[in-house]
N, C-alpha and C positions, 0 to 999 in steps of 0.2 A: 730305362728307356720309356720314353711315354708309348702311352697304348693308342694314343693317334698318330705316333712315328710314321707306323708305314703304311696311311691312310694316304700321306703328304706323297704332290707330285715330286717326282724325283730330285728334279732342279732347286724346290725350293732347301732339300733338307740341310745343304750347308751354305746357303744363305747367313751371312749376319749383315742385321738389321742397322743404315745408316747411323750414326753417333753425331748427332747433334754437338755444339756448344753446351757447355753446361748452365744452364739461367743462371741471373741475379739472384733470383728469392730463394733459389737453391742453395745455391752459396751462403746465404747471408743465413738460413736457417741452420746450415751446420755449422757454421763458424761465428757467427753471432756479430759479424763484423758490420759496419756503417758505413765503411767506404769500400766501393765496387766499381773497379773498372773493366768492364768485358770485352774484350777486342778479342772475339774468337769467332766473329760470326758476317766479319766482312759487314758489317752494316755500316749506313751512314749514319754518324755522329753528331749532323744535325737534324736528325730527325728525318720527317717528310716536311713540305712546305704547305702553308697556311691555307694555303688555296686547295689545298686534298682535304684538311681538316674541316672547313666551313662547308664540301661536296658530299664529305661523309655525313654529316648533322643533317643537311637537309636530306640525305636518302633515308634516314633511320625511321621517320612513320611507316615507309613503306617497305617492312622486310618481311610481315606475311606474306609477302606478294612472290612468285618463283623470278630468279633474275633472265632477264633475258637472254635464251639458249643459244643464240648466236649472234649476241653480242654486239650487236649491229650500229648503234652507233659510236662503241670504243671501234670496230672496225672502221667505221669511218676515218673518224680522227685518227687512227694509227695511219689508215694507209697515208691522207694526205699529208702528215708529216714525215713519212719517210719516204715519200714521193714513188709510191705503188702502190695497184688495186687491192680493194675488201677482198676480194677473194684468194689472194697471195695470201694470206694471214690465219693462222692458228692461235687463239687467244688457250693461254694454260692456267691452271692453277698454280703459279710458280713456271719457270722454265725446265723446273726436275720431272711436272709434270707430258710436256710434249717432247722432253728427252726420251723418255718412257716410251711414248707413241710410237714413234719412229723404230722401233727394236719390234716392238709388237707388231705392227703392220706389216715389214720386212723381212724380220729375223724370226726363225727357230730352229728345231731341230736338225743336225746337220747346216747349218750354215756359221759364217764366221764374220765377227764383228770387229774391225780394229780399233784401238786407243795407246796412247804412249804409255808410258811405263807410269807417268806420278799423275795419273788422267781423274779426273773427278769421279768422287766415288759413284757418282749415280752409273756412270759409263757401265760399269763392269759387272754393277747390280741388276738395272736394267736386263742386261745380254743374260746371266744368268738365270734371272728369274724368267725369261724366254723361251731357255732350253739351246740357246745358241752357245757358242765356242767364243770367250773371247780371246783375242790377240793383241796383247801388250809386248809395244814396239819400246828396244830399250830407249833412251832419254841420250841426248849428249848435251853433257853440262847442265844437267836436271830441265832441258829444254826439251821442245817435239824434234825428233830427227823425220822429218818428213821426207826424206829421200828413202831413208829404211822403211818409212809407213809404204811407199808407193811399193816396195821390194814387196813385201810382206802383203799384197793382192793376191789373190788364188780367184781357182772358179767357183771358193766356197764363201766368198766375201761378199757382205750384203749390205751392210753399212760401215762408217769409216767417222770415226767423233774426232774432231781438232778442235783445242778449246786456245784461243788468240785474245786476249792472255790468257794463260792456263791457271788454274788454280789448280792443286795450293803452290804452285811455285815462282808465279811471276813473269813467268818469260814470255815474248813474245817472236812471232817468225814475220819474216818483210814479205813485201809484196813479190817481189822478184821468186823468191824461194816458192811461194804459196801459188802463184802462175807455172812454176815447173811442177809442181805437185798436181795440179790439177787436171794440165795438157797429157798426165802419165795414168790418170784414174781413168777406170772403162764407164762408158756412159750409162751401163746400168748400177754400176755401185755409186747407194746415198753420199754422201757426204753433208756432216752435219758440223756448221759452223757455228763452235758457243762462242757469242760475244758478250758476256754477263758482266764483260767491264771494261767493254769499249769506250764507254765515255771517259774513262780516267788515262787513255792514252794520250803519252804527250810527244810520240814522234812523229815524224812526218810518212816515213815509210813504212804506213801501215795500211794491209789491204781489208778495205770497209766491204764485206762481203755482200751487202746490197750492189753494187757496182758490179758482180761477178752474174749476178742472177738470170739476167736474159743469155748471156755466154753458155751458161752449163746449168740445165735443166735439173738436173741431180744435186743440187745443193743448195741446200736448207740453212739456212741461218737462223740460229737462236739467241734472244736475248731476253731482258727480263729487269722489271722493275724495280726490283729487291737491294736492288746495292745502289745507283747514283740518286734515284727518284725516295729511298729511304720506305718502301713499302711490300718492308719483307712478311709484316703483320698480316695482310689480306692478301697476299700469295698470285702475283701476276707476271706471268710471263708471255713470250708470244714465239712462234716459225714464222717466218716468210720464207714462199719460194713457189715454186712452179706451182700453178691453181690445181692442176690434175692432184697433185700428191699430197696439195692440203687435201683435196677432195678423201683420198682413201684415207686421210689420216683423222678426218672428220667424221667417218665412220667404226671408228676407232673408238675415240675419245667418249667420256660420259655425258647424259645430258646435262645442264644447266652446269659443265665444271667450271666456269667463272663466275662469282657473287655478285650479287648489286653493287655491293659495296669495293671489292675490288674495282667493277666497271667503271664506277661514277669517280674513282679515287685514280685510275689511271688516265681519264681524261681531263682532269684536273692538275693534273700532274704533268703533262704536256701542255700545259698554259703559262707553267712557270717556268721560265728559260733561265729568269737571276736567278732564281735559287737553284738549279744543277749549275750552272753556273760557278755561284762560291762556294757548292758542296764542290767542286774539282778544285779550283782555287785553295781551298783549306785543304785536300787531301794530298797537293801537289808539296805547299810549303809545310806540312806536317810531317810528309813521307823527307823532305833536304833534314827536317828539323833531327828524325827521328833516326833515319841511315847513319847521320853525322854523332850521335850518341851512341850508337851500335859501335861506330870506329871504336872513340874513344874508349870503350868499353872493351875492345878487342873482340869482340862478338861477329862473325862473319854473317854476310847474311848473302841470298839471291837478290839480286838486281830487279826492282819489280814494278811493271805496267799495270800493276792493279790497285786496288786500297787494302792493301796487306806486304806483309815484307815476310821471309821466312827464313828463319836465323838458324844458324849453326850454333848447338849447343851443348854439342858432342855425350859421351858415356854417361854423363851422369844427368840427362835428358828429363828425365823421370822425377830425380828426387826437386831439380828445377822448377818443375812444372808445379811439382805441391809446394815447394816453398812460396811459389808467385800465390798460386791460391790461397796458401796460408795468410798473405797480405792484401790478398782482396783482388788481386789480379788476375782473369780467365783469358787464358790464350787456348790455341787449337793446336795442343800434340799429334804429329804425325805417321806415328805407327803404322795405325791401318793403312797408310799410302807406301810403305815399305820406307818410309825417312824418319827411323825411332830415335835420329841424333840432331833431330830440327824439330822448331815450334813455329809455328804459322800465328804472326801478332797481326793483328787489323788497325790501321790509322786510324784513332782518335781523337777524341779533342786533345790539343796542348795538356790539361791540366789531368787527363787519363795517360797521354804517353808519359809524362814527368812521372806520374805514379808509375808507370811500369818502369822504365829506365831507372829508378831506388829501388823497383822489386829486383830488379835483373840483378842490380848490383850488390843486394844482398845473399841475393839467392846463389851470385859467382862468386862470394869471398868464404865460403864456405868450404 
């Protein structure tokens, strides 16, 4: 036992620490290999666009300088693109970062926090490292059952995470379902809506949680630059929602946690509309390209509204997953989510999912 064991606040001591993807250079140093294809980390495959890259250069003389602690002119430009006030908005380091906040400000001791059963790891991290209770509602058809999440309110519920799509599994809930959920939550429980990959939805009947925000004061929407905008490197995400409760959540938060360089690179990034654009475009006919090789292969997988697919790859899950790595291919096993019989693959370029579909197939004829 370490001798700072029981130094550690209570909450923290069975904590285990989020599990990354595993890097490229990681890979390539143990295995010594030259081709690497990483689809485990949901990023975009093209990159960020050129218009963040030229934003970034020209900020670089000026990083002695502290970046601006509130952010004020990405505030701006966020709000007019998503057609509401500076003051509705929380700029994060990442979206993991004002996932965090919101448990903090809200949640601890005695209080209860809910999430679905295959809910993003941050969810469950968060609440614990809080000192809060969480409540994982089970999943139907590895989906959110939001009728069980409303069942599962008490007087000791403080906040309520719905991720639309969810990671890791893809699903999505319609607008109809997400208005009976909401007309059932009490007006003092949060609700926090993650949309971390809203822009890759391609139905019609999807509820855009900005449209909810004047209706129900208690709900926060999260989203984040890291997956359609390709600017998972300098870590930005952002809440909108009622000004009051960015207010306490602003007191919360650290000083200057958004970078210059994030700053300048997300509103850069909102000037290119083609390129998220063909980054959807390429993840849309990547994902027909890439389901329709999974058939073939007999590989089941989830139905999925995000840049990821999450495949059924039954018992022998494990020895699968190092064969993929053995051939240069990183996906994201999902254990820790309680799904040790599925891998979470992230769209790629054509010429990384071709490398995975020969991994797969080797890695199944075994």
């Amino acid at each position: 036992m370490s001798r700072f064991y029981d130094r550690i606040v209570s909450q923290v001591r069975t904590l285990t620490p989020y599990q990354p993807g595993k890097p490229i250079d990681e890979l390539q140093r143990e295995l010594g290999l030259a081709r690497i294809s990483k689809l485990a980390s949901n990023e975009n495959p093209l990159g960020c666009s050129p218009k963040v890259v030229a934003a970034i250069e020209q900020a670089l003389p000026n990083l002695a300088r502290y970046p601006d602690g509130n952010a004020y002119y990405f505030k701006q430009k966020l709000a007019a693109h998503l057609g509401v006030q500076p003051g509705q908005i929380l700029p994060g380091n990442g979206s993991n970062e004002v996932l965090e906040l919101v448990v903090r400000t809200f949640a601890g001791p005695g209080d209860e926090v809910i999430y679905d059963q295959y809910a993003f790891a941050v969810y469950p991290l968060s609440t614990r490292a809080a000192g809060a209770t969480g409540v994982a509602v089970p999943a139907k058809d590895y989906a959110h059952d939001l009728s069980a999440m409303a069942d599962a309110i008490t007087a000791r519920t403080k906040v309520i995470f719905l991720a639309n799509p969810n990671n890791p599994t893809g699903t999505l809930f319609d607008t109809a379902t997400f208005e009976q959920f909401m007309q059932r939550v009490p007006e003092q429980v949060i609700v926090v809506l993650d949309e971390a990959y809203y822009e890759y939805v391609q139905v019609a009947d999807y509820p855009d949680g900005l449209d909810y925000l004047s209706r129900y004061p208690n709900l926060l929407v999260s989203r984040t630059f890291s997956k359609v905008y390709g600017l998972a490197g300098v870590r930005l995400g952002y809440l909108v929602g009622d000004a009051e409760i960015i207010d306490y959540l602003n007191r919360v938060r650290e000083p200057f946690n958004v970078n210059t360089l994030a700053q300048v690179a997300g509103m850069a990034a909102l000037d290119d509309k083609d390129f998220v654009a063909e980054s959807v475009e390429l993840n849309r006919d990547n994902m027909a390209w890439f389901t329709a090789a999974l058939t073939t292969l007999k590989l089941a997988y989830i139905p999925s509204s995000g840049n990821f697919v999450t495949v059924h790859t039954g018992a022998d899950t494990a020895r699968i997953n190092q064969s993929l790595l053995q051939q240069g291919v990183i996906v994201r096993p999902l254990t820790g989510y309680g799904m040790a019989e599925w891998l979470r693959i992230s769209i790629g370029t054509r010429d990384e999912l071709e490398h995975c579909v020969d991994a797969l197939q080797e890695a199944c004829r075994v």
